[in-house]
VEXTORBA-63708 format. One record per residue (C-alpha): residue in one letter; x, y, z. Coordinates in Angstrom, 3 decimals, padded with zeros to 6 digits. Example, Ala and Ser with C-alpha at 12.3 -4.5 7.8 and 13.67 -1.06 7.14 Angstrom:
<recs>
REC  resn         X         Y         Z
REC     A   012.300  -004.500   007.800
REC     S   013.670  -001.060   007.140
</recs>
This chain:
<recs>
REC  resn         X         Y         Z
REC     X   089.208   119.016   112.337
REC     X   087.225   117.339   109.814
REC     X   084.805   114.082   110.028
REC     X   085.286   112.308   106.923
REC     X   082.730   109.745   105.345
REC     X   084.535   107.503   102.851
REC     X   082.291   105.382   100.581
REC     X   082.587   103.695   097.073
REC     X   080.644   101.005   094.806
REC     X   077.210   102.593   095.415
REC     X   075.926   101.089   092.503
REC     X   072.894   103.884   092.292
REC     X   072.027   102.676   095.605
REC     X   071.550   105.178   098.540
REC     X   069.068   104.492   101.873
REC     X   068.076   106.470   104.923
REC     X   070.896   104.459   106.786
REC     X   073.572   105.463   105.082
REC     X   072.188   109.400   104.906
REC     X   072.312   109.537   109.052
REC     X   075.980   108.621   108.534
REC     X   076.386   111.696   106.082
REC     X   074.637   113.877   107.968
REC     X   077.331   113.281   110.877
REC     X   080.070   113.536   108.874
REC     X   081.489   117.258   107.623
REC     X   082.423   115.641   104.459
REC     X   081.579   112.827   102.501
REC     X   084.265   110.695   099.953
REC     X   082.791   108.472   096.994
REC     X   085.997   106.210   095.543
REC     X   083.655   105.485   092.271
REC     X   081.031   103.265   090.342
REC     X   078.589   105.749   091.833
REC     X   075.945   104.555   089.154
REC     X   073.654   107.432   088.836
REC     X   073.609   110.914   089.493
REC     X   070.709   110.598   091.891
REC     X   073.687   109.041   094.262
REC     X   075.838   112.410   094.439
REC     X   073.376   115.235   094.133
REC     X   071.752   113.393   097.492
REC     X   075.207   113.340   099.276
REC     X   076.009   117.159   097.516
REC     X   072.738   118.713   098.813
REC     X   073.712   117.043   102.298
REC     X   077.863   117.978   102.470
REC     X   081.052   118.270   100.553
REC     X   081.579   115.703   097.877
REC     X   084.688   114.672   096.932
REC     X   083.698   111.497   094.118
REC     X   085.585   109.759   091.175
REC     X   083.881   107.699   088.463
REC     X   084.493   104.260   088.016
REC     X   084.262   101.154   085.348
REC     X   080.374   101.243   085.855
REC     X   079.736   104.629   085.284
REC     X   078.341   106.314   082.277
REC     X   079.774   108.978   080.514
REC     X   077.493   111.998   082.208
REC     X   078.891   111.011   085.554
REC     X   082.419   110.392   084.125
REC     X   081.825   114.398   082.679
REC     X   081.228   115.487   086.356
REC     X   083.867   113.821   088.389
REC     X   087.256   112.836   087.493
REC     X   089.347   109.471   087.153
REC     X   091.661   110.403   089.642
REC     X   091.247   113.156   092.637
REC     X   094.141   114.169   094.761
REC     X   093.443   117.026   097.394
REC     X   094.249   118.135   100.467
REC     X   092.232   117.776   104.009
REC     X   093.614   120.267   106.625
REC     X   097.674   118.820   106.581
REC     X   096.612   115.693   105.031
REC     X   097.121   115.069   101.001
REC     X   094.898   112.325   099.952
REC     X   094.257   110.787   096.181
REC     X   091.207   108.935   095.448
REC     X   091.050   106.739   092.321
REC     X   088.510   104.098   091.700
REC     X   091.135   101.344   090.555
REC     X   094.349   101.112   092.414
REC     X   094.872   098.207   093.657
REC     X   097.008   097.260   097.165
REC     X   100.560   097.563   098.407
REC     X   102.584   096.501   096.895
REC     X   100.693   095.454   093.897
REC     X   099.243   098.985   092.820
REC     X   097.789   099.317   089.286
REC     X   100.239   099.936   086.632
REC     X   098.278   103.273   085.812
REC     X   099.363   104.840   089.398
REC     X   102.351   102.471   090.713
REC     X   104.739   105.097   089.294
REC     X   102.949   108.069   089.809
REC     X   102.422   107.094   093.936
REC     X   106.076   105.578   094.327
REC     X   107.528   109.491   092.675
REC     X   104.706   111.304   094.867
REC     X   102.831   109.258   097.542
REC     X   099.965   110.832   099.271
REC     X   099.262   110.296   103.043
REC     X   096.052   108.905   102.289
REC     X   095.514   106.427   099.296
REC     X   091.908   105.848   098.746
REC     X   090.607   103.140   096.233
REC     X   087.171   101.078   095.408
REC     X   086.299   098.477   092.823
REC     X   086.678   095.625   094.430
REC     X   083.891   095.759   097.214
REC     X   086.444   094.183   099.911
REC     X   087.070   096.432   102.926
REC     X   090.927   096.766   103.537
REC     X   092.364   098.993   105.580
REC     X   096.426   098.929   105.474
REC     X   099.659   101.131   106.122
REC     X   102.373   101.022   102.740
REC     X   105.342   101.302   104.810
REC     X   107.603   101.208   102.074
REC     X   105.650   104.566   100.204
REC     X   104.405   105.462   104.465
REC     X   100.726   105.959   103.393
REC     X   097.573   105.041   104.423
REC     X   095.332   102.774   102.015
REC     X   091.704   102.505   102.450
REC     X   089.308   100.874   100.568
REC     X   085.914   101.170   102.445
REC     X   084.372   098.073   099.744
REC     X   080.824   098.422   099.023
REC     X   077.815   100.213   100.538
REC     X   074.954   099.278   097.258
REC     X   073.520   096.108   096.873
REC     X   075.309   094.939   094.027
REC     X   078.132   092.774   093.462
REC     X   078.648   089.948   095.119
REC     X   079.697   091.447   099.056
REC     X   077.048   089.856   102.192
REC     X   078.318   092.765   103.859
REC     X   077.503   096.653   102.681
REC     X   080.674   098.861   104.140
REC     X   081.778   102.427   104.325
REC     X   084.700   103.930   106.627
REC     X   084.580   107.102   108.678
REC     X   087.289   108.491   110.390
REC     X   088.774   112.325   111.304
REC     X   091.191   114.436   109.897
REC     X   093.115   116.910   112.527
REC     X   095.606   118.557   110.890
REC     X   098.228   115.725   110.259
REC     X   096.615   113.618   111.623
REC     X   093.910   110.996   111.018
REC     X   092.062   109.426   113.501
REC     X   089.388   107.787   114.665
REC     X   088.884   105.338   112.148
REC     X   085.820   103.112   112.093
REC     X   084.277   100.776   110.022
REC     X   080.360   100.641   109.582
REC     X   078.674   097.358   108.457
REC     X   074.978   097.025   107.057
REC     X   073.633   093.505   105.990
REC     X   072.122   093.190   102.539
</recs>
């Protein structure tokens, strides 16, 4: 079993709040616009990163992590991409690639709106934890944690900071 933190649009922005929440977690997932490096070598020295880039984010973070990240977690295959919009409207850059091989877990950022759905016609799980920086225009700073036990994926909860 695995205790997964799931966070994106960090914006270089990282607090003592949101490093309790790593600190429970056995892993931690950044879905992009991480901002500066200082934001994953905190969360590396603390657990397992699994990060993207995204729009915001220069080119010696986009040299470190990858557009797109698929993986597995125990039985559970999961792709995380910064930009990949919702069901049924993915992003034309992935739309094909998820309807010919869909993960169980679809995990996106970008647009700092939380949304946590079920495709049923691909039957995957999209998550989109929003924002946990300061920036952009969210009232609300949000990341997701949840587990992984073999198949399946539980325990999913959101956790809410105000700005």
């Amino acid at each position: 079993m695995k205790k997964i933190l799931l966070l994106s649009d960090t914006h270089s922005y990282i607090d003592k709040k949101m490093i309790k929440y790593v600190k429970q977690a056995d892993e931690v997932w950044h879905a992009g616009d991480i901002g500066d490096l200082h934001v994953t070598d905190t969360l590396k020295s603390l657990k397992q990163l699994h990060a993207v880039y995204g729009n915001i984010d220069n080119s010696q973070i986009r040299n470190e992590f990858p557009k797109h990240l698929k993986f597995k977690c125990e039985g559970v295959n999961v792709w995380i991409t910064h930009i990949g919009g919702y069901p049924p409207k993915y992003n034309s850059q992935v739309r094909d690639e998820l309807k010919r091989n869909p993960p169980d877990i679809f995990i996106t950022g970008h647009s700092h709106i939380l949304k946590i759905m079920h495709d049923k016609t691909l039957n995957l799980l999209h998550i989109n934890p929003g924002a946990i920086g300061t920036h952009g225009f969210h009232k609300v700073r949000t990341m997701v944690r949840f587990e992984i036990d073999g198949k399946n994926i539980k325990k999913l909860e959101v956790i809410e900071f105000q700005r």
